[in-house]
Wavefront OBJ file of the C-alpha trace (Angstrom):
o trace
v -33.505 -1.904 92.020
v -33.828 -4.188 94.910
v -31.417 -6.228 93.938
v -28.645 -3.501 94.272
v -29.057 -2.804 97.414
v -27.393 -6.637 98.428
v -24.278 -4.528 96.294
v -21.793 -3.887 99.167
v -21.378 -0.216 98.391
v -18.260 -0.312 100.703
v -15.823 -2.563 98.208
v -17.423 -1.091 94.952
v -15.411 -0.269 92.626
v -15.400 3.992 91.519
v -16.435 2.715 87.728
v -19.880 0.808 88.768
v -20.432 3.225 91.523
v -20.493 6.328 89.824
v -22.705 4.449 86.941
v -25.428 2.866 89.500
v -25.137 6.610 90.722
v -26.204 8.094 87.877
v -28.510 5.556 86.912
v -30.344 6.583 90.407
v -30.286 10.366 89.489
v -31.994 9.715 86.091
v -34.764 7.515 88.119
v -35.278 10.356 90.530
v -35.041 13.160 88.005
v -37.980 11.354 85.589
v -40.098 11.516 88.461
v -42.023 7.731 88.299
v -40.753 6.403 91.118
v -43.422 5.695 94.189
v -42.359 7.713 97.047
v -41.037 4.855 99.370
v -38.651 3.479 96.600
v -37.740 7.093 95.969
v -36.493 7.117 99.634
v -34.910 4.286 99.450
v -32.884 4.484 96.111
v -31.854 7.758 97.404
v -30.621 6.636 100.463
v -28.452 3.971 98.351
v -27.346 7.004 96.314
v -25.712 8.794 99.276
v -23.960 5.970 99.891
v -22.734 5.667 96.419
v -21.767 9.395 96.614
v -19.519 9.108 99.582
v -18.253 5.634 97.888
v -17.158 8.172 95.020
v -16.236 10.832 97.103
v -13.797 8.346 99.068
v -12.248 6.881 96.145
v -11.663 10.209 94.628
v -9.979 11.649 97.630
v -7.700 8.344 98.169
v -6.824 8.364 94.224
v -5.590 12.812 94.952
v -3.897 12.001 97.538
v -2.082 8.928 95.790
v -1.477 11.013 92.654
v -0.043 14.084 95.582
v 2.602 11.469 96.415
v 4.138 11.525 93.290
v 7.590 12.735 93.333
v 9.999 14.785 90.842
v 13.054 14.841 90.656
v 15.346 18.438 89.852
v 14.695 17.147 86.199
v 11.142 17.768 86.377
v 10.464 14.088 85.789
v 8.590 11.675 87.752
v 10.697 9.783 90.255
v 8.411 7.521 91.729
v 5.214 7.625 94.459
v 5.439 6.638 98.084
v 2.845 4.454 99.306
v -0.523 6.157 100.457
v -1.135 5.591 104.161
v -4.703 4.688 104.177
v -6.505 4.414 107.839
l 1 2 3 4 5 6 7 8 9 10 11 12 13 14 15 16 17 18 19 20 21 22 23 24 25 26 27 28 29 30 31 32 33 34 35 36 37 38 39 40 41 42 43 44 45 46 47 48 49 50 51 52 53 54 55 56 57 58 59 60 61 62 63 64 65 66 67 68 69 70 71 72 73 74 75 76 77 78 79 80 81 82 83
């Protein structure tokens, strides 16, 4: 697991975030893991989480700027101000 942690969290894609996520939860959740790496890989999962959380809320707010048109159909998106 150590070798995840040199895994920039902050550029990580939503796909291998949410999976090293999970893959944390099933660690902690089977209950073998010494207490010190337990802390630690749960540290690493917060950060994962608010990668996810991030990524979800930038993808919502891409898919609000969708327009339509009086036809009901999909005219286009604006770009997504990110700051």
């Amino acid at each position: 697991m150590a070798e995840n942690n040199h895994n920039d969290v902050t550029t990580m894609p939503f796909e291998r975030a949410i999976e090293e996520l999970e893959s944390i939860i099933k660690r902690l959740e089977d209950g073998k893991v010494p207490l010190a790496e337990s802390v630690e890989i749960y540290e690493r999962g917060e950060a994962l989480k608010r990668r996810c959380e991030e990524l979800l809320k930038a993808a919502e707010a891409r898919v609000e700027k969708i327009t339509t048109g009086v036809d009901g159909k999909a005219k286009g998106t604006t770009p997504l101000d990110v700051t």
